[in-house]
ZAPA-355266 format. One record per residue (C-alpha): residue number from 1; x, y, z; residue in three letters. Coordinates in nm, 4 decimals. Last residue first. Layout:
<atoms>
{NUM,{X,Y,Z},'ala'}
...
</atoms>
This chain:
<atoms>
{363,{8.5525,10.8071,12.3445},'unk'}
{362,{8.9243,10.9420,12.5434},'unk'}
{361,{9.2064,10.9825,12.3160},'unk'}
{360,{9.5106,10.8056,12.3670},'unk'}
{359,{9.8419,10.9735,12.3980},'unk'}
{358,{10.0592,10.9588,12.1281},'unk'}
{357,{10.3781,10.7484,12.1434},'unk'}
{356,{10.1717,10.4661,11.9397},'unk'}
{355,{10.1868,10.6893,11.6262},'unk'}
{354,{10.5375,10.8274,11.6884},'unk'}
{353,{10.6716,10.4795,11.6859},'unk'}
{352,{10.5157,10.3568,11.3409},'unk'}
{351,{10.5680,10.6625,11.1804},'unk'}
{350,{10.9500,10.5895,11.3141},'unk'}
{349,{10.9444,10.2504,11.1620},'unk'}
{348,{10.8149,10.3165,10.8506},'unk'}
{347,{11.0547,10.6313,10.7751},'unk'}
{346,{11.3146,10.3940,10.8475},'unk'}
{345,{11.6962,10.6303,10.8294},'unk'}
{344,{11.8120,10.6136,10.5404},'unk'}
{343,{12.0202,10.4036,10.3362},'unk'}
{342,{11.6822,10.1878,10.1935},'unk'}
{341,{11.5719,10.4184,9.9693},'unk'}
{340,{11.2184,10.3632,9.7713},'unk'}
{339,{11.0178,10.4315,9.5020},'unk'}
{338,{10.9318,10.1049,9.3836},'unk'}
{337,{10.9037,9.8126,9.6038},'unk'}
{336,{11.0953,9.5082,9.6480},'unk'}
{335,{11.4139,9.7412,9.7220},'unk'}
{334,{11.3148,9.7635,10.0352},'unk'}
{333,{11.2838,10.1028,10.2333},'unk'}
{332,{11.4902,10.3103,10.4841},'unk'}
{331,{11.3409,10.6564,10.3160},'unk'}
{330,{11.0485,10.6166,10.1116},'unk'}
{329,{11.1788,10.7520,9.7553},'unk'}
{328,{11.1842,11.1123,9.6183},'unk'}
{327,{11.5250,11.1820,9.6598},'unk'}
{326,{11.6935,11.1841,9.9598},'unk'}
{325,{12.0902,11.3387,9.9851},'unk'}
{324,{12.0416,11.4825,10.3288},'unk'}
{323,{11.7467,11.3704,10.4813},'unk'}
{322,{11.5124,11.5902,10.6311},'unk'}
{321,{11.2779,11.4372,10.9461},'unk'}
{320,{11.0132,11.7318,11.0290},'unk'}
{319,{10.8160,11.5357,11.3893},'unk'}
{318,{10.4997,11.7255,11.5006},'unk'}
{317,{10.2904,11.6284,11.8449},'unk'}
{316,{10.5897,11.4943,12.0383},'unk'}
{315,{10.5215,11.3490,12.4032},'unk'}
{314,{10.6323,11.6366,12.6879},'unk'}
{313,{10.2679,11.7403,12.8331},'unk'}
{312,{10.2883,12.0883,12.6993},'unk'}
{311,{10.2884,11.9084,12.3550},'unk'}
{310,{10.6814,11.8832,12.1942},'unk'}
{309,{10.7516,11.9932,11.8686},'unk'}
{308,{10.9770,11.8558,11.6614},'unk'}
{307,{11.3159,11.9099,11.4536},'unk'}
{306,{11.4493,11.6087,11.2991},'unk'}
{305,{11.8030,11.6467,11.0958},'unk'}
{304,{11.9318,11.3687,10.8939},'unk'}
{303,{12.2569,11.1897,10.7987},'unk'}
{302,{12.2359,10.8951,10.5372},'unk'}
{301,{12.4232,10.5890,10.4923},'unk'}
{300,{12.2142,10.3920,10.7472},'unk'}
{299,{12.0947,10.6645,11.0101},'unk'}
{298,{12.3204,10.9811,11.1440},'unk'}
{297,{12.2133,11.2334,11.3557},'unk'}
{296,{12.1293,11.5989,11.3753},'unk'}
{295,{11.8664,11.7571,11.6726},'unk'}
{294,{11.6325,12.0259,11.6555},'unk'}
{293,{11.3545,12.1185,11.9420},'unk'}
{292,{11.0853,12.3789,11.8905},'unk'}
{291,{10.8799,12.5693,12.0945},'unk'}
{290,{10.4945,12.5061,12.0181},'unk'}
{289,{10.2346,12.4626,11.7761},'unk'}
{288,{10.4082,12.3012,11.5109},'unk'}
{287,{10.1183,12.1312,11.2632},'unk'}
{286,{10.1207,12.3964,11.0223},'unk'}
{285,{10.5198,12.4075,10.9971},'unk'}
{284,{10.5540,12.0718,10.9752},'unk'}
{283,{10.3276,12.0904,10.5703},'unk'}
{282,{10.5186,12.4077,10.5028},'unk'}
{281,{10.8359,12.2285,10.5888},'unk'}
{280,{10.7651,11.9340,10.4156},'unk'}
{279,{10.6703,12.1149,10.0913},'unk'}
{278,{10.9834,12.3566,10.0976},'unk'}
{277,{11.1670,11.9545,9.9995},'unk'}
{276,{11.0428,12.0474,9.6571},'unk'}
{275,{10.8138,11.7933,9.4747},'unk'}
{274,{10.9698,11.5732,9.1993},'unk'}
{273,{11.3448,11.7049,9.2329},'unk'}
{272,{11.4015,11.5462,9.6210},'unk'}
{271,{11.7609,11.6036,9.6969},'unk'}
{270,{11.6441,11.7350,10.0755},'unk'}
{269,{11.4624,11.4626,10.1113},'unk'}
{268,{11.1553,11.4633,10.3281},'unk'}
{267,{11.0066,11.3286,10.5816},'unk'}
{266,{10.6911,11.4288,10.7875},'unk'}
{265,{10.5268,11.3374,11.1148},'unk'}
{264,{10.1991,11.4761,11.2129},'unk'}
{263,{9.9789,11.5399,11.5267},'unk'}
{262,{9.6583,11.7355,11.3762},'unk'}
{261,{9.7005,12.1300,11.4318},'unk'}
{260,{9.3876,12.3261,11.1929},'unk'}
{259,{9.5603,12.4557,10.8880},'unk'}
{258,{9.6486,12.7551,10.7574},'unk'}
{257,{9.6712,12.7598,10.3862},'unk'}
{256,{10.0270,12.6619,10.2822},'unk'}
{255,{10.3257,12.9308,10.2448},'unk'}
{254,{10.3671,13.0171,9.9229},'unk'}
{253,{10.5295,12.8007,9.6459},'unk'}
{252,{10.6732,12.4784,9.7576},'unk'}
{251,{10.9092,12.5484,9.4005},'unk'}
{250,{10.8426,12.2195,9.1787},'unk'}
{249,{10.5707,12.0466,9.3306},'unk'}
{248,{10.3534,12.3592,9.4270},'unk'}
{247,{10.4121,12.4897,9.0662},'unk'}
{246,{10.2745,12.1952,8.8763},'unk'}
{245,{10.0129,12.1529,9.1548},'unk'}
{244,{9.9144,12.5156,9.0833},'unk'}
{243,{9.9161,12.4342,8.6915},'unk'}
{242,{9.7136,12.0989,8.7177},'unk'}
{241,{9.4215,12.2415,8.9674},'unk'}
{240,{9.3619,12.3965,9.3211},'unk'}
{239,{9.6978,12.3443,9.4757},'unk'}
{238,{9.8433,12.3551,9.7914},'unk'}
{237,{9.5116,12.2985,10.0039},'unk'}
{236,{9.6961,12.1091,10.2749},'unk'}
{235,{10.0272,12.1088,10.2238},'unk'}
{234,{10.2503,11.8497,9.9779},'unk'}
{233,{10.4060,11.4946,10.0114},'unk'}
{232,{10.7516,11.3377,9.9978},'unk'}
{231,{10.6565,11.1272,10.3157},'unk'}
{230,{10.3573,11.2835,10.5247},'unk'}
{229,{10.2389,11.0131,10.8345},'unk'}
{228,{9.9209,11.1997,10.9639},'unk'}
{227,{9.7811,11.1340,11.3234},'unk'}
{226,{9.4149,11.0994,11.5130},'unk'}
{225,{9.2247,10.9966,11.1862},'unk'}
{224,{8.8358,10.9243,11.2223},'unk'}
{223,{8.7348,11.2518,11.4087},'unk'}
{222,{9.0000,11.4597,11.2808},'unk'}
{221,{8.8642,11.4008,10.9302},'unk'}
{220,{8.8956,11.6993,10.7081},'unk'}
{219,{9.2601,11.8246,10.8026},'unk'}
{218,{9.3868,11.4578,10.8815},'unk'}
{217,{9.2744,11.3490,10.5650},'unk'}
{216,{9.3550,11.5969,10.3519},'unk'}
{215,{9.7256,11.5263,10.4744},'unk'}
{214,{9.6758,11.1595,10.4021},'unk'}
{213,{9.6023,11.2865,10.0830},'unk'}
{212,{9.9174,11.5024,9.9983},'unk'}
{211,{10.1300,11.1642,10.1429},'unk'}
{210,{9.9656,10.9867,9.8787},'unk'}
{209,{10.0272,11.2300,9.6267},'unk'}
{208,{10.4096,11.2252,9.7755},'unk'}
{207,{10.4174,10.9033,9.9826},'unk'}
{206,{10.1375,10.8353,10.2808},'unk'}
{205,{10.0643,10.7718,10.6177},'unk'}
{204,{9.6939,10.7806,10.8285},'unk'}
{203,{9.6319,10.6738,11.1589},'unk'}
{202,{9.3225,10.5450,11.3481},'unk'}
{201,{9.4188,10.4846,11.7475},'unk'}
{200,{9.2105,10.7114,11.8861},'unk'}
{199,{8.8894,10.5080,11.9460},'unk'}
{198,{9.0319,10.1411,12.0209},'unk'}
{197,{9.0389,9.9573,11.6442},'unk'}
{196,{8.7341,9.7072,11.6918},'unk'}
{195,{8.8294,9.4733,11.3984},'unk'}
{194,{8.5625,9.5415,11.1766},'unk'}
{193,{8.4176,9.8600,11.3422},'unk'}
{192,{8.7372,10.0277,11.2792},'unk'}
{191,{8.7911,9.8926,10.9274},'unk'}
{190,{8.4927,10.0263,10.8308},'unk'}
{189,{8.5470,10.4028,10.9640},'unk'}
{188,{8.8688,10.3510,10.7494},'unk'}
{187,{8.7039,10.2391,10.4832},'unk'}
{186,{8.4338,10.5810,10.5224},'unk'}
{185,{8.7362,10.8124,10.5766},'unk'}
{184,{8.9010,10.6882,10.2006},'unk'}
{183,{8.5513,10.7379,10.0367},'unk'}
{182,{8.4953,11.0431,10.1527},'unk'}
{181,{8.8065,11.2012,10.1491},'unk'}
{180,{8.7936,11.0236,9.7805},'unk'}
{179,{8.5299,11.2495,9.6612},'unk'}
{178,{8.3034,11.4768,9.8622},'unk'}
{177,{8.1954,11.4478,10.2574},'unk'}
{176,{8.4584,11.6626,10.4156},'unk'}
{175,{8.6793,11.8577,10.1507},'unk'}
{174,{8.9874,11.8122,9.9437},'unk'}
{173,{8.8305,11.5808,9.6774},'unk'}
{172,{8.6227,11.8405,9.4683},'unk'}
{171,{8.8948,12.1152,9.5250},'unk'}
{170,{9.1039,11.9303,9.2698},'unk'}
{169,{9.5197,11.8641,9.3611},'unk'}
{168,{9.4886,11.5540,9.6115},'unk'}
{167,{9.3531,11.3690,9.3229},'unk'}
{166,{9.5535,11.0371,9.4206},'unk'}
{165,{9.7578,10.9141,9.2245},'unk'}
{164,{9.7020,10.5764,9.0138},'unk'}
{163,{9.8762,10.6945,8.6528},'unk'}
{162,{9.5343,10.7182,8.4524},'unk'}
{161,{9.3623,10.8895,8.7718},'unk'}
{160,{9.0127,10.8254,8.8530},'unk'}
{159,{8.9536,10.5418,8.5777},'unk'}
{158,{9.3043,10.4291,8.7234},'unk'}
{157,{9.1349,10.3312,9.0058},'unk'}
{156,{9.3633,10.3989,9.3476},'unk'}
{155,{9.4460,10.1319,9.5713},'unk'}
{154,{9.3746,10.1088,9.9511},'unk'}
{153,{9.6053,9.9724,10.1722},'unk'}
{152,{9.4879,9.8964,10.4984},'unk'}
{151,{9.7079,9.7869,10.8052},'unk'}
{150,{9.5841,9.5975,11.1677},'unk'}
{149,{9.8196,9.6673,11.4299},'unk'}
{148,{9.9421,9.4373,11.6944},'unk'}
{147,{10.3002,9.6079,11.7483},'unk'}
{146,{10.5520,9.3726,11.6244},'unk'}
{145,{10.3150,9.1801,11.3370},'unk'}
{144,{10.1920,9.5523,11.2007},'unk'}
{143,{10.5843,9.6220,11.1958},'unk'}
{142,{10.6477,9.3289,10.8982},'unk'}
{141,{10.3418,9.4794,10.7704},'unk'}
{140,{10.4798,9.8324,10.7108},'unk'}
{139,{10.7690,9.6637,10.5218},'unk'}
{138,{10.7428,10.0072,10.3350},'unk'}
{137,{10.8420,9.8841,9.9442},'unk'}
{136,{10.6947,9.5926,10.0374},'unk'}
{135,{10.3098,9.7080,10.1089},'unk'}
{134,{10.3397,9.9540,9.8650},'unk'}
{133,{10.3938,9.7635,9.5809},'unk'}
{132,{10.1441,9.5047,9.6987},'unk'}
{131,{9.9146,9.8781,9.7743},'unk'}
{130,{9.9855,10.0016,9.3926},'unk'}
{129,{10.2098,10.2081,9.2984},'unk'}
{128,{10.1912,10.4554,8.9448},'unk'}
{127,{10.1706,10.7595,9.1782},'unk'}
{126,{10.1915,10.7325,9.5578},'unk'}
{125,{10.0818,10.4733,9.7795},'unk'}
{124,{9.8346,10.5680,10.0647},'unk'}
{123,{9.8922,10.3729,10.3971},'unk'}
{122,{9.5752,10.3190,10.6037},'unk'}
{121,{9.7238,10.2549,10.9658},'unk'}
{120,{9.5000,10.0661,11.2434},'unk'}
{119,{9.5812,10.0319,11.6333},'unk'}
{118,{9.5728,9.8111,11.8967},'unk'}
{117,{9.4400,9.5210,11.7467},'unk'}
{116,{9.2486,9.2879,12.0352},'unk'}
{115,{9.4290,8.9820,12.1558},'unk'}
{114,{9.2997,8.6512,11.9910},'unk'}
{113,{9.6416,8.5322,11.8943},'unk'}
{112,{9.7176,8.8715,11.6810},'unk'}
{111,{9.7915,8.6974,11.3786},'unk'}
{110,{9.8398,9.0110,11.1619},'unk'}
{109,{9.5799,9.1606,10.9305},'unk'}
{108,{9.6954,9.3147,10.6530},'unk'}
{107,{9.3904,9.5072,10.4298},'unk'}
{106,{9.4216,9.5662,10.0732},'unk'}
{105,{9.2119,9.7767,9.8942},'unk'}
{104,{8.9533,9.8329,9.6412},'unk'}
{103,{8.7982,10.1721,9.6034},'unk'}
{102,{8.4355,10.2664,9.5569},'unk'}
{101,{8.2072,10.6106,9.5110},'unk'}
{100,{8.0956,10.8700,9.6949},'unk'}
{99,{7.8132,10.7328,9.8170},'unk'}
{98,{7.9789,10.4628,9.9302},'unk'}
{97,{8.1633,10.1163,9.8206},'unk'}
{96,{8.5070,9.9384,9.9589},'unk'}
{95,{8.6385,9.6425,9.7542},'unk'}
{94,{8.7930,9.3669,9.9035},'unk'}
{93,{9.1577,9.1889,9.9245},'unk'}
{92,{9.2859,9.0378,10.2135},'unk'}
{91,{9.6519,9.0158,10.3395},'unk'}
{90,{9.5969,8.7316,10.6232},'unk'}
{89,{9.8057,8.6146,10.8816},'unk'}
{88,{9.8305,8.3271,11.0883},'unk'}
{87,{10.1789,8.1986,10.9863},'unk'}
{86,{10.3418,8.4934,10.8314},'unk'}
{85,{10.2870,8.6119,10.5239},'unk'}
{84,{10.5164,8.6495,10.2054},'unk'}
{83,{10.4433,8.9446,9.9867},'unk'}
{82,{10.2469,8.8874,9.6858},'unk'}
{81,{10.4300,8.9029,9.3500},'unk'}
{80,{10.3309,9.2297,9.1387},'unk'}
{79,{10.6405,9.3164,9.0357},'unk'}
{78,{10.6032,9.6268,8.7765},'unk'}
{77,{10.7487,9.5550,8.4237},'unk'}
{76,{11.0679,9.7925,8.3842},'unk'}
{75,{10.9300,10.1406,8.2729},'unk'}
{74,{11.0776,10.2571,7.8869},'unk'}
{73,{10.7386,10.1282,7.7165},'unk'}
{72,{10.5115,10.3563,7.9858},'unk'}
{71,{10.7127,10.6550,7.8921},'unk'}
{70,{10.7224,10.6026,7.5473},'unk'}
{69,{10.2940,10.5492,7.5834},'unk'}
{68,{10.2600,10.8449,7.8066},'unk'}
{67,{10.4455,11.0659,7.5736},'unk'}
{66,{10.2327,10.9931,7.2992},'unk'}
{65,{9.9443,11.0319,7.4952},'unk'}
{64,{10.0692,11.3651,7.5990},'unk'}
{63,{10.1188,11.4936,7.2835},'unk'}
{62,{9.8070,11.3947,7.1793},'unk'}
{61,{9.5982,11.5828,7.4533},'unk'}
{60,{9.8075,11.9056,7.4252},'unk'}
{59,{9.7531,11.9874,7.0409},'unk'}
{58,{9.4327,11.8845,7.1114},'unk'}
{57,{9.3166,12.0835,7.4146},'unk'}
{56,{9.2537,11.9755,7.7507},'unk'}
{55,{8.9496,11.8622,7.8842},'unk'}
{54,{9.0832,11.6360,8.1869},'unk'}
{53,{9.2470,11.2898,8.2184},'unk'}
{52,{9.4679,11.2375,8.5600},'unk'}
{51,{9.7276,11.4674,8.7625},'unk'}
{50,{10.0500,11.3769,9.0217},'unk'}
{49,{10.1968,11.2406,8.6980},'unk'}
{48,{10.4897,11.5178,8.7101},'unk'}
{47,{10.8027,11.3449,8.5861},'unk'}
{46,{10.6562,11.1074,8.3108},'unk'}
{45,{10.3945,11.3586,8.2135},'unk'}
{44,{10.0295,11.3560,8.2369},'unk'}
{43,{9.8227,11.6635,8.1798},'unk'}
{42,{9.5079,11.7170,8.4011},'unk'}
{41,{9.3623,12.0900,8.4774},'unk'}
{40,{9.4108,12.2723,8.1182},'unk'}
{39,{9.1143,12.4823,8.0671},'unk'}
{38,{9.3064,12.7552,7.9383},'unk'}
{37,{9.6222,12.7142,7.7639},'unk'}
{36,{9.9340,12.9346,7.7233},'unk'}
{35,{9.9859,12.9869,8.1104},'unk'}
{34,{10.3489,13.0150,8.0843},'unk'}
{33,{10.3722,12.7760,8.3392},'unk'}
{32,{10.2026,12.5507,8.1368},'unk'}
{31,{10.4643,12.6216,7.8273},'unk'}
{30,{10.7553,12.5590,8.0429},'unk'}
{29,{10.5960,12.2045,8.2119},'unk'}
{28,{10.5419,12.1103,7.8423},'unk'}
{27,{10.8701,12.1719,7.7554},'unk'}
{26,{11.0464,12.0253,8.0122},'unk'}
{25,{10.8542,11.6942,7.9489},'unk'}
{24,{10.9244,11.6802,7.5799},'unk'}
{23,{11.2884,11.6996,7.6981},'unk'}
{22,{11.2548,11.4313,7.9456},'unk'}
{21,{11.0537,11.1873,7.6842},'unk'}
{20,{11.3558,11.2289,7.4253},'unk'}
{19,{11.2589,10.8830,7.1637},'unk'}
{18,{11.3423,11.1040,6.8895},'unk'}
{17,{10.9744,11.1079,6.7666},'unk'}
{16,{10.8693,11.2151,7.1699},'unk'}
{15,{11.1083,11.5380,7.1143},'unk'}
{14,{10.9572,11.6284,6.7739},'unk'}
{13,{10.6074,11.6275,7.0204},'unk'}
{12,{10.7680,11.8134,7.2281},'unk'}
{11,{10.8697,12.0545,6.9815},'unk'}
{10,{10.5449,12.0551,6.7886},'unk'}
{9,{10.3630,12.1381,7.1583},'unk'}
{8,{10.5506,12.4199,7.2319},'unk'}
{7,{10.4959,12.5970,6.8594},'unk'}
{6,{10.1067,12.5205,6.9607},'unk'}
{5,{10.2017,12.7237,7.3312},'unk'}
{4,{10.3585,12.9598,7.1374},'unk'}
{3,{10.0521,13.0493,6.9139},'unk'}
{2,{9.8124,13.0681,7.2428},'unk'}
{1,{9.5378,12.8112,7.2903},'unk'}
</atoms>
């Protein structure tokens, strides 16, 4: 550990005395990207908690958990009341096991008056959410009564990550068959067999690490999930540990490792400060395959502009929706859940609809 990067660390840490948890912040981020310790692949900071608990040094380790602990007393107490349900339907809870490892989860399950499902969705929340949060924040079940689709939310452990993201920033949980791809395609496989979702009809959505996930997910698992949902997320591969995530988040960085074409929809905010709106255009711009089309409109309070890319048989196989004064919140949201917008245009909804608008894959 480099002599300016201790000097770093007794600022922020005169910065968490004062009760300043965005200045302490700054200048940790400054002295990471500065590269003044080695090692360092996990810090946690109140803007930045994309990361969990790795060997970092001292100096670094107690700062943080003194910043984690001002930051934690300063957050309003989460709601964790259940969302109502319809006649009928169900919002189970369960705990998936493998290999790999286990998750518990969530799983909607509309009253679909004996008719088969027609699709499934596994929604990824992002950091410090949980899939209740989730599950209101996105009114995704609401449209899982409309269209017949069965919805599963799992949750994150906090022994994997301290502030519930997903590790979509460690090369041990980006490939096939390791980690939480592993775990997160074998519920999914699960939920197929459960409630026989037709073959082709497995989707994946997410927000920021979650949305960096569900992007793993569609790049290692084209065989269990046929489209990717990307809100406020990163490329596949952007990062390989805490100071290339750092970076990815706050500039896009390069452009993303190429990536094999998997139907996606992404939006972003153009306001977004917690991972650079370059990220959804880097993430659309490896699933475009084909002439473009770009249109402007207007949707709640908010104007947008969608650009896709049409398949040579007309039906959209990449949607980039960029919202002009989004932050990093699930655009056309409820206020019931954190992280969200509701003067945009319905992120939930249109996910929804360019799902189901893809053509169905023969078994």
């Amino acid at each position: 550990m480099t002599d300016d990067f201790k000097s770093a660390m007794r600022r922020a840490s005169e910065f968490v005395r004062k009760g300043n948890p965005a200045d302490a912040t700054k200048m940790i981020q400054a002295a990471l990207a500065k590269g003044g310790v080695s090692g360092t692949s996990t810090p946690q900071t109140p803007d930045a908690t994309a990361f969990g608990t790795a060997k970092i040094g001292r100096s670094l380790r107690e700062t943080l958990a003194r910043l984690g602990t001002l930051s934690r007393s300063r957050m309003p107490a989460a709601d964790v009341t259940e969302p109502p349900l319809p006649q009928g339907a169900r919002f189970d809870g369960d705990t998936f096991a493998c290999a790999q490892g286990s998750r518990d989860y969530r799983a909607y399950i509309p009253d679909l008056n004996g008719a088969p499902a027609k699709g499934l969705i596994m929604m990824l929340h992002g950091c410090k959410q949980s899939p209740v949060d989730f599950a209101k924040g996105t009114g995704m079940n609401a449209l899982a009564d409309r269209h017949g689709l069965i919805v599963v939310y799992p949750a994150q452990s906090r022994r994997a990550n301290m502030q519930s993201c997903w590790n979509w920033f460690g090369p041990a949980d980006q490939m096939r068959d390791a980690g939480e791809p592993a775990i997160l395609a074998g519920l999914a496989q699960k939920m197929q067999r459960d409630h026989a979702i037709p073959h082709g009809r497995s989707f994946v959505a997410g927000l920021s690490a979650g949305a960096a996930m569900a992007v793993i997910l569609g790049q290692t698992y084209t065989d269990v999930f046929s489209g990717v949902g990307a809100h406020s997320g990163l490329p596949y591969k952007a990062a390989h540990n805490a100071r290339s995530a750092f970076a990815a988040m706050g500039s896009g960085g390069p452009d993303a490792q190429k990536a094999r074409p998997i139907p996606t929809i992404v939006f972003h905010g153009d306001a977004d400060s917690t991972v650079h709106p370059a990220n959804g255009h880097h993430i659309a711009g490896a699933a475009a395959t084909g002439p473009q089309v770009q249109e402007d409109g207007n949707a709640g309070k908010r104007s947008f502009t969608r650009s896709s890319t049409l398949s040579p048989h007309g039906h959209p196989v990449m949607e980039h929706w960029t919202i002009a004064g989004l932050g990093h919140a699930w655009s056309g949201g409820h206020s019931a859940g954190s992280y969200t917008d509701p003067d945009g245009p319905d992120a939930s909804a249109e996910m929804v609809r360019f799902f189901l608008d893809l053509p169905m894959k023969s078994a």
